[in-house]
C-alpha positions as CSV (number, residue, x, y, z in Angstrom):
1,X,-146.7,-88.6,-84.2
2,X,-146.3,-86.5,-87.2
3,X,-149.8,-86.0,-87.1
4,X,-149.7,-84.4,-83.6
5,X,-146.7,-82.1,-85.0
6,X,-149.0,-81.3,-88.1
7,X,-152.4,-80.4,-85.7
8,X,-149.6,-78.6,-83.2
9,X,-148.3,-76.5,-86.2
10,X,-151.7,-75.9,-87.5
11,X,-153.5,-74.7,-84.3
12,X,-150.2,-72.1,-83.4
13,X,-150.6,-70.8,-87.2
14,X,-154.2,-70.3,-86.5
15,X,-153.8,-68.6,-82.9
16,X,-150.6,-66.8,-84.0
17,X,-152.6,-65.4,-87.5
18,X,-156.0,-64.6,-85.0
19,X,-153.8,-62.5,-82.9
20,X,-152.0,-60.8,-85.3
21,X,-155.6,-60.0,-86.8
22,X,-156.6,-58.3,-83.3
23,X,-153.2,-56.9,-83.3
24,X,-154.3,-55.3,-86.6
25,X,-157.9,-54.1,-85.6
26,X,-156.9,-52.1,-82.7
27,X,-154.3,-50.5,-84.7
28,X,-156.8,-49.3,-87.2
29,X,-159.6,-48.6,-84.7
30,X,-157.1,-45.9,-83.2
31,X,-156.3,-44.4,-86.7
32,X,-159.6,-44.2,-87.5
33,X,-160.1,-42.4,-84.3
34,X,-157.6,-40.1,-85.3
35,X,-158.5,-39.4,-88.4
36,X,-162.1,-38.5,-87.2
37,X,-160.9,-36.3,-84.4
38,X,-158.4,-34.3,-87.3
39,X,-161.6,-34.3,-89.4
40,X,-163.5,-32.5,-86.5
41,X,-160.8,-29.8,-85.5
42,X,-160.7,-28.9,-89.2
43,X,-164.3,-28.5,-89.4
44,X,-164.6,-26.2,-86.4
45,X,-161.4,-24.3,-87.3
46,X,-163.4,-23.8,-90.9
47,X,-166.3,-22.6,-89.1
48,X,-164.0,-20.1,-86.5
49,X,-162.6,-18.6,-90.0
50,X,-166.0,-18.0,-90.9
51,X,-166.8,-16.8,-88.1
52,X,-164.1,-14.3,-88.0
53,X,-164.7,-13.4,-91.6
54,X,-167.9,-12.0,-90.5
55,X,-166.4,-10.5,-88.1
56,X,-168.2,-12.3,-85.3
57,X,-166.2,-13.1,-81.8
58,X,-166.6,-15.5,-78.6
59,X,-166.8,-11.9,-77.1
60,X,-169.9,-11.2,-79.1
61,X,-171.2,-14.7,-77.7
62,X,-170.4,-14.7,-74.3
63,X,-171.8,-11.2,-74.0
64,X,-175.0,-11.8,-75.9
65,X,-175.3,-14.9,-73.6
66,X,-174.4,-12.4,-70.5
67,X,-171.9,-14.9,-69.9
68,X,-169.5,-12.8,-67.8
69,X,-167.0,-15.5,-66.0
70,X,-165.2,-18.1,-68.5
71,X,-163.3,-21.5,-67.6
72,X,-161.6,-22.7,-70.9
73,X,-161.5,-26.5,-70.8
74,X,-158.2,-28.4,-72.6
75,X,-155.8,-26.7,-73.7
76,X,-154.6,-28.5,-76.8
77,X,-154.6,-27.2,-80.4
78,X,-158.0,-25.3,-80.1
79,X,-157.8,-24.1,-76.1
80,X,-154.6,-22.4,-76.7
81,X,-156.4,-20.6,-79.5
82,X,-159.4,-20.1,-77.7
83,X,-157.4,-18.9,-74.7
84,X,-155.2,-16.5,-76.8
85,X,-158.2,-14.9,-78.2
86,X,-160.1,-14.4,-74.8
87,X,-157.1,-12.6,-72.9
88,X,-157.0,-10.2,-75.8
89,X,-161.0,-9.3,-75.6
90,X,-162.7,-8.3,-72.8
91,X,-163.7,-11.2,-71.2
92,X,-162.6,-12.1,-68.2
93,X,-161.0,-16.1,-68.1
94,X,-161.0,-17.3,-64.8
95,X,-159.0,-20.7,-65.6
96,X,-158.1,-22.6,-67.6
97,X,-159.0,-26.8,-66.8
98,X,-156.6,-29.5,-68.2
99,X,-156.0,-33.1,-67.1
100,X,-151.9,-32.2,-68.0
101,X,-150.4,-30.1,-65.3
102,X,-149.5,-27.0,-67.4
103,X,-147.6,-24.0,-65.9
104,X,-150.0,-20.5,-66.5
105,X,-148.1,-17.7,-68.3
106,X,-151.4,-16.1,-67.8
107,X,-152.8,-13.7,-64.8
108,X,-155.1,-17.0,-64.3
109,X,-154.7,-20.4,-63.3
110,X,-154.5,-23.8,-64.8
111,X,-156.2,-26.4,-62.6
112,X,-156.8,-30.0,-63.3
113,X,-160.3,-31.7,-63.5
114,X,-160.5,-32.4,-60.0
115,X,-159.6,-29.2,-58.3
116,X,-162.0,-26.4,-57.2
117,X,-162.4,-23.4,-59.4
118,X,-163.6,-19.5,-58.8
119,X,-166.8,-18.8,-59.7
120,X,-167.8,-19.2,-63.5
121,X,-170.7,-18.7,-65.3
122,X,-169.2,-20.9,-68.2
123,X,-167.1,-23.8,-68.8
124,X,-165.9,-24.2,-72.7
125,X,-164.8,-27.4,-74.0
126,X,-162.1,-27.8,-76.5
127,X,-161.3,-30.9,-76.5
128,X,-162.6,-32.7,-80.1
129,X,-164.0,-36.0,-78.1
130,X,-166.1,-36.2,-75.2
131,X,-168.3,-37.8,-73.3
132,X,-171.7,-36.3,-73.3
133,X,-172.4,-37.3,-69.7
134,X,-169.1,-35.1,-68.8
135,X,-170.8,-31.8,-69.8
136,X,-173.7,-32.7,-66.7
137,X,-170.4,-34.1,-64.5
138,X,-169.1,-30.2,-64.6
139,X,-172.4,-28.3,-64.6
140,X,-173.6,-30.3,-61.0
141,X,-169.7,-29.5,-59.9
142,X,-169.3,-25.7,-61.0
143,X,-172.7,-25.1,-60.8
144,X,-172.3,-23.7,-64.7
145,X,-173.3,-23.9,-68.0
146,X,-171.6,-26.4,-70.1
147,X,-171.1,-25.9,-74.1
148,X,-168.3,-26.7,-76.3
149,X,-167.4,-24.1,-79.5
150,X,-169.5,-26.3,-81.6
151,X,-172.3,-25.1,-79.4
152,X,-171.1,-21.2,-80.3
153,X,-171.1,-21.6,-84.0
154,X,-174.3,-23.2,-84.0
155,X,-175.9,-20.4,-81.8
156,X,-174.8,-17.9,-84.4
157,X,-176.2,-20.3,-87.4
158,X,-179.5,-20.2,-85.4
159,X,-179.3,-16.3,-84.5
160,X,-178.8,-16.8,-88.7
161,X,-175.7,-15.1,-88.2
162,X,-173.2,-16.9,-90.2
């Protein structure tokens, strides 16, 4: 009997300790994730500075790229930013796409994903983390081009710019 009660204890200290490790994993894989997406605003924040230092501008970008029409998409740290400095250029923001339902001080909407948009020629992404098969999902439905501001800081690495 005391055996049983020995085995009993034993196996619920093992289950209880292999949980709590699980417990402990997911807490540190979400952290991590975090961390990595903090890393990677900070990085393309440095590189906007730059950017600005050099005096170069999304406006210079879009109308290199004669990229006339703009959807922003998320509108966290970096879309607000983004958005900010696009109403005070000359470009012309048709919306702005978010998956929160966000009221527009703007002269242009803020639609979610799944709603229909005015004709763009470009949709930006702000958001840090995405899925690379959601920049095709929103070219096939806008009919666009696709590129997030990491694609806009390399162009001007490339054009040997900054």
């Amino acid at each position: 009997m005391k055996k049983n009660i020995l085995y009993a204890v034993c196996f619920g200290f093992i289950v209880g300790a292999g949980a709590v490790l699980k417990l402990y994993e997911a807490q540190m894989k979400e952290r991590n994730n975090k961390e990595a997406k903090l890393n990677q605003t900070i990085r393309i924040q440095t590189r906007w500075l730059a950017a600005h230092q050099n005096n170069y501008t999304f406006h210079g970008y879009f109308q290199k790229n004669n990229l006339r029409h703009i959807a922003v998409y998320g509108y966290g740290i970096l879309g607000e930013r983004l958005v900010n400095e696009l109403v005070n250029s000359k470009d012309e923001v048709k919306c702005v796409i978010d998956k929160r339902k966000i009221k527009s001080m703007y002269p242009f909407p803020f639609i979610t994903p799944n709603m229909d948009m005015q004709e763009i020629d470009v949709i930006v992404l702000t958001i840090i983390q995405y899925p690379k098969s959601m920049i095709k999902e929103l070219s096939d439905k806008y009919n666009c081009k696709v590129i997030s501001l990491e694609d806009i800081f390399n162009w001007y690495d490339m054009q040997g710019e900054l």
